[in-house]
Structures are given as structure tokens and as C-alpha cells.
C-alpha positions as CSV (number, residue, x, y, z in Angstrom):
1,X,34.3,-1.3,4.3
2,X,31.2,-1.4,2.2
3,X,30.6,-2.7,-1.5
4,X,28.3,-2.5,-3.9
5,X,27.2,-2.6,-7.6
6,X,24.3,-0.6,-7.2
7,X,25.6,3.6,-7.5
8,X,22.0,4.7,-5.3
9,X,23.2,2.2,-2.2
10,X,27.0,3.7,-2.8
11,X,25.7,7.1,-2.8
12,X,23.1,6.4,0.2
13,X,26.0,4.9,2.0
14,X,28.5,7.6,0.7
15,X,26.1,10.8,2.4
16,X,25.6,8.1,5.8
17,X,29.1,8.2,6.4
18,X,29.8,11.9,6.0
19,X,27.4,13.2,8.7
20,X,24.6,13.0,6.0
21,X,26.1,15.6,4.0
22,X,24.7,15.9,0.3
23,X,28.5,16.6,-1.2
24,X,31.5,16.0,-0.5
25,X,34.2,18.8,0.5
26,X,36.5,17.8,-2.5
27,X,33.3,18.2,-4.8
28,X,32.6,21.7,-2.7
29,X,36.5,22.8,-2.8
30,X,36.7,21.9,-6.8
31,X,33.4,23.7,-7.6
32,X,34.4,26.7,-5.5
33,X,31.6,26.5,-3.8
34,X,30.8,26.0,0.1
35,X,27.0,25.7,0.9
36,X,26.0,21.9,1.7
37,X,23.1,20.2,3.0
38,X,22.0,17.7,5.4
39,X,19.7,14.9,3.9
40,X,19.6,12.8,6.3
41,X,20.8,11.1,9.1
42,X,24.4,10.4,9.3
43,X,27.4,9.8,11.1
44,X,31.1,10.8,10.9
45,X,32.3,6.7,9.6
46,X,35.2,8.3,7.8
47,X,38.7,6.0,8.5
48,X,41.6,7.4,10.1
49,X,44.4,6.8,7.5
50,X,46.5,4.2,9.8
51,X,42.5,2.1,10.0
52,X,43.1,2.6,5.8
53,X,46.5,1.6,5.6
54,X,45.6,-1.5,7.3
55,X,42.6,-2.6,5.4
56,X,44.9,-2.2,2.5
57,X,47.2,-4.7,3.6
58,X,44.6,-6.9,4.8
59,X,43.7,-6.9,1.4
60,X,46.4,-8.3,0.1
61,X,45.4,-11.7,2.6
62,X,41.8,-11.9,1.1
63,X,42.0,-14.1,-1.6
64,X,44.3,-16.2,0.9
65,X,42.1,-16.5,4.0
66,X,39.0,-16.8,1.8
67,X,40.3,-19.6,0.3
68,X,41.4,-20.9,3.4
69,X,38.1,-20.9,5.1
70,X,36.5,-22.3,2.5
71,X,38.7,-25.7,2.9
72,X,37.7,-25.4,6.7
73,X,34.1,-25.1,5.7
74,X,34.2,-27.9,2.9
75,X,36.2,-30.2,5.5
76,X,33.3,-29.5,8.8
77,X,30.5,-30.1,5.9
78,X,31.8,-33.7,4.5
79,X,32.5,-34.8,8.1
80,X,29.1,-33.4,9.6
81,X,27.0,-35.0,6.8
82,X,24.7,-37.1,7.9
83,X,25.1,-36.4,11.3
84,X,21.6,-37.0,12.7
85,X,22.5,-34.4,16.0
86,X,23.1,-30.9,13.3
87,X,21.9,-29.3,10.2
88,X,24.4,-27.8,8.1
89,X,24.8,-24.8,6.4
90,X,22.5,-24.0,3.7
91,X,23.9,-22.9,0.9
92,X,22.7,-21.9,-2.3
93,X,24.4,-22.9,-5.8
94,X,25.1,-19.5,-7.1
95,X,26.8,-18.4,-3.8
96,X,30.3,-18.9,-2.7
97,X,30.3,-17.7,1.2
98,X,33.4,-16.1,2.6
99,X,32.5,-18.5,6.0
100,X,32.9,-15.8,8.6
101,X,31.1,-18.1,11.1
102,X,30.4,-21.8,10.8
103,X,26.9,-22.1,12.3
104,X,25.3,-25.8,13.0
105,X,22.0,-26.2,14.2
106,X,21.1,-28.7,16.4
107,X,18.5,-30.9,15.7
108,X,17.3,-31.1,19.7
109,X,14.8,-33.8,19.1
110,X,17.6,-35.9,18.2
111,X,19.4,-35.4,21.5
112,X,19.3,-35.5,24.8
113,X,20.8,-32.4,25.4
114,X,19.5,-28.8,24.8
115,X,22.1,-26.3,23.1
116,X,23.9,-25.1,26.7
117,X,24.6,-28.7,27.5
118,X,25.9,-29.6,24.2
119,X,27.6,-25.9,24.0
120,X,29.6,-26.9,27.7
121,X,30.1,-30.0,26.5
122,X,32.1,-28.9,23.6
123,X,33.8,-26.2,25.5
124,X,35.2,-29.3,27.8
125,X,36.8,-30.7,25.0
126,X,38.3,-27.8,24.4
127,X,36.6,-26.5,21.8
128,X,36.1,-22.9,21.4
129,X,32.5,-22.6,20.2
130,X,30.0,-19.4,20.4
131,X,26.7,-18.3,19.9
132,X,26.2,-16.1,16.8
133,X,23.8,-14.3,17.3
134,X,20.8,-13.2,20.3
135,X,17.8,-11.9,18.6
136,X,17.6,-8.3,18.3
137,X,14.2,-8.4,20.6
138,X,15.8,-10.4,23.1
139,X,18.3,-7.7,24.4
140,X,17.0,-4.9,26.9
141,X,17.1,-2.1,25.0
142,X,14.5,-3.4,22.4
143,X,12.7,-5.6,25.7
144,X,12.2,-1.8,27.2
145,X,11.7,0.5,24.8
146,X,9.0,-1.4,22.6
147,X,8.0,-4.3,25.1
148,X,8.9,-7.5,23.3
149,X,8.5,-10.0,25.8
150,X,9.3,-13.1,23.8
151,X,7.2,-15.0,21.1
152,X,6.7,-12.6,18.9
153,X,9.3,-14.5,16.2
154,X,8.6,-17.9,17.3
155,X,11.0,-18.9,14.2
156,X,14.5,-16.6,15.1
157,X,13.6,-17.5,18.7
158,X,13.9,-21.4,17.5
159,X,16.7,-21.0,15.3
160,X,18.1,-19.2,18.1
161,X,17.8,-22.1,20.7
162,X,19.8,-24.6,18.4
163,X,22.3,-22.6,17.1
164,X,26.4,-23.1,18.0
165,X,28.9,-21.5,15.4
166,X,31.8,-23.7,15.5
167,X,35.5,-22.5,15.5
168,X,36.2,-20.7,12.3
169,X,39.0,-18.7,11.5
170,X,41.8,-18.7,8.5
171,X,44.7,-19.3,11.0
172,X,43.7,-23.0,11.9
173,X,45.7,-25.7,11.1
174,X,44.8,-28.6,10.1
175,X,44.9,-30.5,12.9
176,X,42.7,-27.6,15.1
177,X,40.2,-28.8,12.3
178,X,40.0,-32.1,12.8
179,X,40.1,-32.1,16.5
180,X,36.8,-29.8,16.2
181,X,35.3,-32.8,14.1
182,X,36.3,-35.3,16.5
183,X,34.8,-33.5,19.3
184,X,31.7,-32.6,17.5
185,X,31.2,-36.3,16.7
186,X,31.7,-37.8,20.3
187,X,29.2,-34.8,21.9
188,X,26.8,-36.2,19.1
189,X,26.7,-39.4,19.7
190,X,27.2,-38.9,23.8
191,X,23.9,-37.1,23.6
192,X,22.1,-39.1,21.0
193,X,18.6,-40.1,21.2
């Protein structure tokens, strides 16, 4: 599901995910007509109806689980503060994130520890932490096709190297919370400088 305020980005997005078509066949069938054209390049990203029906009732969770991710963001910010080993989150005033990840960056010259030690450290205390996300030049189709070799974005490729997105999802509890606090804090101060 896409939104938008802007009608040229619905309409761009409307003719993308109907093959690139100009019209739609509603607007064809009600104006009796059946000629169409191609624009552009698009794809067939119409739903299936059971894909709609679900969306619709995951709907009616959103303003629940938004809410509920929020807390588990606010709580990981107030007990990260100040933590010399991460740097939070930025976020700006006039933004209210729905917190589908949780990424910290490390602050590696205030460890020991690059991010894979800290990131198997973690995962020994049970702590199911990722890495959101490779950069786009780093995978082998972009490596082969237009020869990145590294370097090239010295700033993604650092941001890269210190991120770990922490557990975030709407169904933890409390408690899951708090022990990814707890473990978060010991791994800091294990590896501190």
C-alpha cells in the first residue's frame, strides 16, 4: 500500500502498477471506449482480493500497534541516553515515526568491539538483533553490472559498519523490552573503552 497527498505521485504510482497503462479498464468500460496506451514502464502490482481483505483488517490494528511501538521506542530511547557505546535515533520535531526498525549506531571508537562482535554478543544474550540494511553497491548485482568495488560512499559504507536494529515489533511485552535494555547495557559496558 502506497499513500500520498500529492494526485501526480498517485497517478504516477496508479499507471506503475497497472502495467504502465494510461487508463484504467473501469474508466475504458464507462467511456465505451477500448484503445489504451503504454507510458511507461510498469508492472501488474494489482492485490488479489484475499491480500485486500487482509490489509483491511490489518487496518483496523494500526492505530494500536503504532502506538505500541512508539512506547517501545520512547522506552529503548530513555534507557539508551547517554550511553557513550550508541547513537540514537534521530528524530526530527515535526515527525512522529511509525518505528518499523529500531536502529542504534555504534559509536566504535568507544568500544572495543567492531559491530559483528557486539552483534554476536547480543545474539548470546538472546537477543534477536539484525542488520537493516547492506548498501545497495555492496550486493553483486550492482558489484557486477556497474563495478562498485567499495569506497565510492564512504559515508553509507560507515553508517553501514555501526549499524544494529534492535528488536522491534508491536507484540513485545514488556518484559522482552527491558531484557533488550539490560542486555544492550551489559554488551556496552563489557566492550567499553
Amino acid at each position: 500500500m502506497v499513500t500520498t497527498d500529492r494526485a501526480d505521485c498517485a497517478e504516477a504510482l496508479r499507471r506503475f502498477r497497472n502495467h504502465g497503462i494510461s487508463s484504467e479498464a473501469r474508466q475504458r468500460q464507462t467511456a465505451g471506449q477500448w484503445h489504451y496506451e503504454m507510458v511507461l514502464l510498469g508492472f501488474n502490482y494489482r492485490l488479489t482480493d484475499m491480500a485486500c481483505a487482509l490489509g483491511l483488517s490489518q487496518l483496523k490494528k494500526l492505530k494500536a500497534n503504532l502506538l505500541r511501538r512508539r512506547e517501545i521506542a520512547e522506552r529503548y530511547s530513555t534507557a539508551f541516553a547517554g550511553l557513550a557505546g550508541v547513537t540514537l535515533p534521530a528524530v526530527r520535531a515535526d515527525v512522529n515515526p511509525a518505528w518499523h526498525l529500531y536502529p542504534i549506531r555504534l559509536n566504535l571508537e568507544k568500544l572495543t568491539a567492531d559491530r559483528a562482535q557486539v552483534f554476536r554478543a547480543l545474539r548470546a544474550e538472546n537477543i534477536g538483533v539484525n542488520v537493516h540494511y547492506i548498501p545497495v553497491h555492496r550486493h553483486p548485482y550492482y558489484r557486477d553490472r556497474f563495478g562498485y568495488r567499495g569506497g565510492e560512499y564512504p559515508i553509507a559504507e560507515d553508517a553501514y559498519e555501526r549499524l544494529i536494529s534492535l528488536p522491534m515489533f508491536h507484540g513485545m511485552s514488556d518484559q522482552d523490552a527491558e531484557d533488550v535494555i539490560t542486555a544492550v547495557k551489559k554488551i556496552m559496558v563489557a566492550f567499553a573503552v
